[in-house]
Structures are given as structure tokens and as C-alpha cells.
C-alpha positions as CSV (number, residue, x, y, z in Angstrom):
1,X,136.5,160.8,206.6
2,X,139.8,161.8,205.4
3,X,139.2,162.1,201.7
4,X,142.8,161.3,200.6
5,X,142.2,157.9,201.8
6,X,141.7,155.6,198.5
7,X,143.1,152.4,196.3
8,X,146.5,154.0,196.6
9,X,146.6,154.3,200.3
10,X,144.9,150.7,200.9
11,X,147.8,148.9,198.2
12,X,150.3,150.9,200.6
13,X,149.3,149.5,203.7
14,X,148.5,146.0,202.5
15,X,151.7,145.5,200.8
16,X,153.7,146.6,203.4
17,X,151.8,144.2,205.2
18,X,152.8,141.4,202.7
19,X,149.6,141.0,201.5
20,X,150.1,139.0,197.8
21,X,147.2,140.0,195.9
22,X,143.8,142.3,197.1
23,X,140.6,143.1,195.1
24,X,137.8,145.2,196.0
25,X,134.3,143.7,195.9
26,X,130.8,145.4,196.5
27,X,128.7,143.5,198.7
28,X,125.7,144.1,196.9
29,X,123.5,142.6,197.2
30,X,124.9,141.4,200.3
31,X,127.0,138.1,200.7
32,X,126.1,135.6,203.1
33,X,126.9,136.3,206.6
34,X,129.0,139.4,205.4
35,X,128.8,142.5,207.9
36,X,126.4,145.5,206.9
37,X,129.6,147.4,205.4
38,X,129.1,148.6,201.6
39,X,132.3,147.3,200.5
40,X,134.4,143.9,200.9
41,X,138.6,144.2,200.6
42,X,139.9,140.5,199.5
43,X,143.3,140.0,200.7
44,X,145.0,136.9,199.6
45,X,148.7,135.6,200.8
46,X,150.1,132.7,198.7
47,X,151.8,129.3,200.2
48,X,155.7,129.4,199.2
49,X,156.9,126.0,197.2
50,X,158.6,124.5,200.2
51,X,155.4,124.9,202.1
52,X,153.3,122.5,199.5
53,X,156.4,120.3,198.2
54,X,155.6,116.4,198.7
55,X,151.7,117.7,199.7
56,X,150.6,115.6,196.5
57,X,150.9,112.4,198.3
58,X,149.4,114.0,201.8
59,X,149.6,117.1,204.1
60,X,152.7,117.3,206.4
61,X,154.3,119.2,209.5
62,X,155.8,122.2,206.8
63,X,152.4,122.6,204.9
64,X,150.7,122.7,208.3
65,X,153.0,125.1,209.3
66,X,152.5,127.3,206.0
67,X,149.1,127.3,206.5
68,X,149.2,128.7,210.2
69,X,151.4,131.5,209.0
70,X,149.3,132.6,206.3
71,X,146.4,132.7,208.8
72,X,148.4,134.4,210.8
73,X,149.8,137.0,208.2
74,X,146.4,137.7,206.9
75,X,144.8,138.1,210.5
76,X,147.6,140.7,211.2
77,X,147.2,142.4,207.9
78,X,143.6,142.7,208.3
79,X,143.8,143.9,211.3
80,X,146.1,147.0,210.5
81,X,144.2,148.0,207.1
82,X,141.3,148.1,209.7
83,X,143.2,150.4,212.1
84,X,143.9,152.5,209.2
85,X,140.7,152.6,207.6
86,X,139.2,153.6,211.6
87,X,142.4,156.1,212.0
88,X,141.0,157.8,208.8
89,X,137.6,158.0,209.8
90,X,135.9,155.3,208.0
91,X,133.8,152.3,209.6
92,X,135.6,148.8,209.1
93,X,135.9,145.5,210.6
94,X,137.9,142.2,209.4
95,X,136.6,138.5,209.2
96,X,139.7,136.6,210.4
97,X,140.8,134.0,207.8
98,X,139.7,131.0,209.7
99,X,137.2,130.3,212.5
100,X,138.9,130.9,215.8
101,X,140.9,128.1,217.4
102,X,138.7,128.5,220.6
103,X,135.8,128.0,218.6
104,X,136.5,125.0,216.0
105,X,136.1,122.4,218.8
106,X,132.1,123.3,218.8
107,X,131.8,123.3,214.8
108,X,130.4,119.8,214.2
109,X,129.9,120.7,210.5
110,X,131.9,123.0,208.4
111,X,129.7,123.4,205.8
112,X,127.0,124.8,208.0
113,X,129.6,126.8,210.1
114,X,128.1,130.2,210.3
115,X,131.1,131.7,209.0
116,X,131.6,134.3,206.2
117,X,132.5,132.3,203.0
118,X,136.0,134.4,201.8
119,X,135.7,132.6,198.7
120,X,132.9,134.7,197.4
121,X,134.3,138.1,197.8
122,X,137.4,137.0,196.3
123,X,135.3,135.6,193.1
124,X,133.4,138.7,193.0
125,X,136.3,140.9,193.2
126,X,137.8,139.3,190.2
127,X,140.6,137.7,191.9
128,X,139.9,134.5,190.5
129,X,137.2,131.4,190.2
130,X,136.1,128.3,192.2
131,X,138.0,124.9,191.3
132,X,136.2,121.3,191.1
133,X,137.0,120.7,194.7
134,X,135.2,123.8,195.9
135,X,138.8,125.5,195.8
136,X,139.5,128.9,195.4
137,X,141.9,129.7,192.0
138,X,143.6,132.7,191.5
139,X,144.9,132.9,187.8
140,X,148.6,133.7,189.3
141,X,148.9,131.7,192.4
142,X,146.7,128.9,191.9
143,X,144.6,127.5,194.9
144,X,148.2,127.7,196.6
145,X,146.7,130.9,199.0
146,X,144.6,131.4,201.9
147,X,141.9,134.4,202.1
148,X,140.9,137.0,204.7
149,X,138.4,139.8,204.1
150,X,137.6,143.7,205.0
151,X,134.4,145.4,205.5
152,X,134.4,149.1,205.1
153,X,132.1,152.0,204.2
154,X,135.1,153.1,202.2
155,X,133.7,154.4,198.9
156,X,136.1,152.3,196.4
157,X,135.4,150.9,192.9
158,X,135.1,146.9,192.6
159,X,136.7,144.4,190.3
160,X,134.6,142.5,187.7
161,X,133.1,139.9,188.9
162,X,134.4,136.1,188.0
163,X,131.0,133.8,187.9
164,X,132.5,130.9,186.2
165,X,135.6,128.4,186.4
166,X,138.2,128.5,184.3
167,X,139.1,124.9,184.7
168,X,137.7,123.8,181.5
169,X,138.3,120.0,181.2
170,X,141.3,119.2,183.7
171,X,140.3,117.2,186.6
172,X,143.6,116.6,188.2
173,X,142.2,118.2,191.6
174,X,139.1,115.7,191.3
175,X,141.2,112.5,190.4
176,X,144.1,113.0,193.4
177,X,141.4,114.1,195.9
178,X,141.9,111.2,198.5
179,X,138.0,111.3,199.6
180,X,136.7,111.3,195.9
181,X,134.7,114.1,196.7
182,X,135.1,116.3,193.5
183,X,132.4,115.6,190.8
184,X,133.7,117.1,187.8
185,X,131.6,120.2,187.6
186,X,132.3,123.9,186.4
187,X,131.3,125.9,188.9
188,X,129.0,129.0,188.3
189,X,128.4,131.9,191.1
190,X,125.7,131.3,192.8
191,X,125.3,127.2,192.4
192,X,124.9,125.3,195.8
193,X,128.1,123.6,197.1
194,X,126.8,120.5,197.3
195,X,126.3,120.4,193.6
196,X,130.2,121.2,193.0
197,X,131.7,118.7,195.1
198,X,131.0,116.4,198.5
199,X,131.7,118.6,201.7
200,X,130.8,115.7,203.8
201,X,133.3,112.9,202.5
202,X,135.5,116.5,202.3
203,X,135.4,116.7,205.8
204,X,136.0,113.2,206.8
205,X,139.3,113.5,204.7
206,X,140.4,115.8,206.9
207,X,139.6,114.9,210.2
208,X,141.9,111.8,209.7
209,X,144.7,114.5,210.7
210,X,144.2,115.7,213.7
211,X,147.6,116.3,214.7
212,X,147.9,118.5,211.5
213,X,144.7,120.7,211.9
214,X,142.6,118.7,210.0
215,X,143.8,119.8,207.0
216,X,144.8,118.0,203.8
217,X,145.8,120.0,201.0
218,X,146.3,117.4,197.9
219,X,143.8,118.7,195.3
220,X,145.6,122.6,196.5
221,X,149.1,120.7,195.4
222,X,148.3,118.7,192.1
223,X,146.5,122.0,190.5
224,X,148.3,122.7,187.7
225,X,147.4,126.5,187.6
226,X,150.1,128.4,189.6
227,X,152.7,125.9,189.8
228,X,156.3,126.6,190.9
229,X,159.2,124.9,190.8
């Protein structure tokens, strides 16, 4: 392993890639579903304000189209820290930032996907906390960002952990979310989804907009924390 390898040479590479923010986690114990690597690298890449403008009343072709660049920004960038990390002689592999399009047509229920929740290495990197519609909120950008994550056996020192939200009592996410599924809970590492908000009615929200992904994006819009003009 080339020993010169550290934080230093991992920002380099990741900003170059136009990653916005990065954290390290420790993935022990080890998170759900997470490769048998010692260490988890967050990356996060943040919507720009044209992408999420007008999203408050309903997703659109330019926030679709934000969110399938970030996918694809975060894919690429994880892909060359992991070239990196190899070239240098350590053991790494990346968890694409989304299932793969191939495979989303068999996924009948995405909260029982089988795929690595991103979410939780970024909260216990100390990039941010988990909103009242299960959202991820980094204390600069918001929930306005999408996730990706690297295993290595990279020897690097992680974050501090965030285990609470930090929404205190705002509920703007929970009272614009079109399928009331929010419930008004602070969420706590660790507590079941289900608890925090209702995947199900979630879900069903989403698949009204098929010819935009299925995505919808309102409570990621009205979210007070990270707003731009």
C-alpha cells in the first residue's frame, strides 16, 4: 500500500471529481448490506437552484434531469477514487448511488430493496442527520443532494457520528409531502423506518410519475435548511 495515500490525497481526487462534500465513516460494526471493507467514504453532490425551482408544487423534466446527473457525477466519481485507491494498493469498491436502471423494473418494494442504505454512512460520518420524511440533511446543502459511498481498507479516521435530527419542531417537509407520509418524528440512529415516516404511501407518491423516474422531490424543495435563492 503506498503509504502517502491519505485524507489529503482522497479530497484531491474527489474534488477534482466535483464531489461537494465527503466524510469518512467506520463501518463498525458493520452497516446493513455494506461490503466487508473497514472503512465507508460518503460522497455527496448537491442539486443546483434551477434544478429544484417550482419542485414545491411537483417534480418536473429539469429536477429529473438534476437528479440523473448527480447519479451520474457521483457514479463517475466513485468510480475514479476506487481506481485510485486500487492504483495505490488498497482494496476498494463503490455502491453506485442508485440501484441500476436494468434492475429497478424487478424491485417491487423499495423499502426491502437489498440495497446499501447511503443514508447511514453519511449520518455516521457526520455529514448531517435524517429529516421527518426519511430525508437525508446536510447542515449546508439541505436534503438538496444525492449520495454515493466507498468501501476501502484504507486506514482513515472517521467523522463523529450524527444520531439525532436537527429538525427540532419544523414540519414543513411533513405538511407539503403530497402522500402525507411524514409523521412528525425526530429521528434517532438506529430507529426502524417505518417509525419515522410511511415508505409505502412514499412509494405510491412516486410511482404516479413514471415518465419522470418515479421521483417526486417536494418535501427535498420546501426544506428550509440549505435554501438558495
Amino acid at each position: 500500500m503506498d503509504r502517502s495515500w491519505d485524507r489529503h490525497a482522497v479530497d484531491e481526487v474527489l474534488r477534482r471529481a466535483g464531489i461537494d462534500a465527503w466524510g469518512v465513516a467506520a463501518n463498525t460494526p458493520p452497516l446493513p448490506l455494506a461490503p466487508p471493507l473497514p472503512t465507508a467514504i460518503s460522497l455527496l453532490g448537491r442539486f443546483t437552484a434551477e434544478e429544484l425551482r417550482g419542485v414545491e408544487s411537483g417534480p418536473h423534466e429539469v429536477y429529473y434531469a438534476g437528479y440523473l446527473r448527480l447519479n451520474e457525477a457521483l457514479d463517475a466519481a466513485a468510480a475514479t477514487l476506487v481506481e485510485a485507491l486500487r492504483a495505490a494498493g488498497s482494496r476498494a469498491e463503490g455502491v453506485a448511488a442508485t440501484i441500476p436502471e436494468e434492475l429497478s423494473g424487478t424491485v417491487t418494494d423499495w423499502g426491502d430493496a437489498g440495497v446499501f442504505p447511503h443514508k447511514t454512512a453519511a449520518t455516521r460520518a457526520g455529514l448531517g442527520w435524517i429529516g421527518k420524511t426519511a430525508l437525508f440533511v446536510s447542515p449546508e446543502f439541505g436534503p438538496r443532494v444525492r449520495l454515493a459511498t466507498v468501501f476501502t481498507d484504507l486506514e482513515l479516521d472517521a467523522g463523529t457520528a450524527v444520531t439525532a435530527g436537527r429538525c427540532g419542531a419544523c414540519r414543513r417537509c411533513v405538511d407539503a409531502c403530497p402522500a402525507g407520509a411524514g409523521r412528525d418524528v425526530t429521528w434517532r440512529a438506529g430507529m426502524p423506518r417505518d417509525a419515522l415516516y410511511d415508505e409505502k404511501a412514499c412509494e405510491a407518491e412516486t410511482d404516479r410519475h413514471p415518465d419522470l423516474g418515479g421521483v417526486c422531490g417536494v418535501c427535498i424543495a420546501v426544506c428550509p435548511w440549505g435554501q438558495t435563492t
